[in-house]
C-alpha positions as CSV (number, residue, x, y, z in Angstrom):
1,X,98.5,80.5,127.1
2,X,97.5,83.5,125.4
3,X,95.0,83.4,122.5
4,X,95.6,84.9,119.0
5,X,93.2,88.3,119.0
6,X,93.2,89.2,115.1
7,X,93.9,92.5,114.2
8,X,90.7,94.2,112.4
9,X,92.4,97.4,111.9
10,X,89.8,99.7,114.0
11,X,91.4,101.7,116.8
12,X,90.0,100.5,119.7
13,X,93.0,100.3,122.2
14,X,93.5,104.7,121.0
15,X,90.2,104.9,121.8
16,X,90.7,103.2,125.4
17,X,93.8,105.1,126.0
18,X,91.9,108.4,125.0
19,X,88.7,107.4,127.8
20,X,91.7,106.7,130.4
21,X,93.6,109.8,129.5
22,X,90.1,111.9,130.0
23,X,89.7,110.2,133.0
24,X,92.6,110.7,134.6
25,X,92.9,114.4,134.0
26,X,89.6,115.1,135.8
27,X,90.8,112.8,138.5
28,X,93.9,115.3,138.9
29,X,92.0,118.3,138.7
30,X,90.1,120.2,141.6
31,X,87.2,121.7,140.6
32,X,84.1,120.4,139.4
33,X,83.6,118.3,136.1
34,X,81.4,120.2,133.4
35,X,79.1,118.9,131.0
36,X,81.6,119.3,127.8
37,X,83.9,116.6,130.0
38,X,81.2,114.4,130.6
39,X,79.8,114.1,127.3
40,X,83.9,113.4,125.6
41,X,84.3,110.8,128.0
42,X,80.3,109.6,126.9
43,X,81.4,109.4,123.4
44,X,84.5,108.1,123.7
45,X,83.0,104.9,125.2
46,X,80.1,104.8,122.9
47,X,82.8,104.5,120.2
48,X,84.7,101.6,122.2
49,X,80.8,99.7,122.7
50,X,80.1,100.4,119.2
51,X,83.7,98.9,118.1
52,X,83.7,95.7,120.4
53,X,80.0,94.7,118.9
54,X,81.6,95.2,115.5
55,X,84.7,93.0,116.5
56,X,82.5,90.6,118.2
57,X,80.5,90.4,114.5
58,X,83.7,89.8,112.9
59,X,84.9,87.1,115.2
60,X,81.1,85.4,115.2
61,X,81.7,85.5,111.0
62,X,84.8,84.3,110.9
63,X,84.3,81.2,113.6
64,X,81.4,80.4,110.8
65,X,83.4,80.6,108.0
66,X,86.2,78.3,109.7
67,X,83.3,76.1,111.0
68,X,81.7,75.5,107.5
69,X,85.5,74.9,106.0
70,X,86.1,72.0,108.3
């Protein structure tokens, strides 16, 4: 059965399509991965962490709010 996830209008699934895009391409590539790659890939999944905490805060709020309601 699959569970209602809430939209809270942040863009995290870009943001996961953007690391496995960046991913990808260096796993297509020959050569060896520089710094500047690294540190997108870094940042890009800092901004996911950063954005599943915040949607973790939300949904922790909310289940309070609808806890105190009932």
């Amino acid at each position: 059965m699959m569970r209602h996830l809430p939209d809270h209008g942040l863009p995290l699934i870009q943001l996961k399509e953007q690391r496995r895009d960046l991913v990808v391409a260096l796993q297509n590539r020959k050569g060896p991965i520089n710094g500047w790659e690294l540190m997108q890939i870094a940042a890009v999944q800092q901004a996911i962490s950063a954005f599943e905490e915040v949607i973790a805060d939300l949904d922790a709020m909310e289940a309070e709010t609808t806890g105190e309601a009932a």
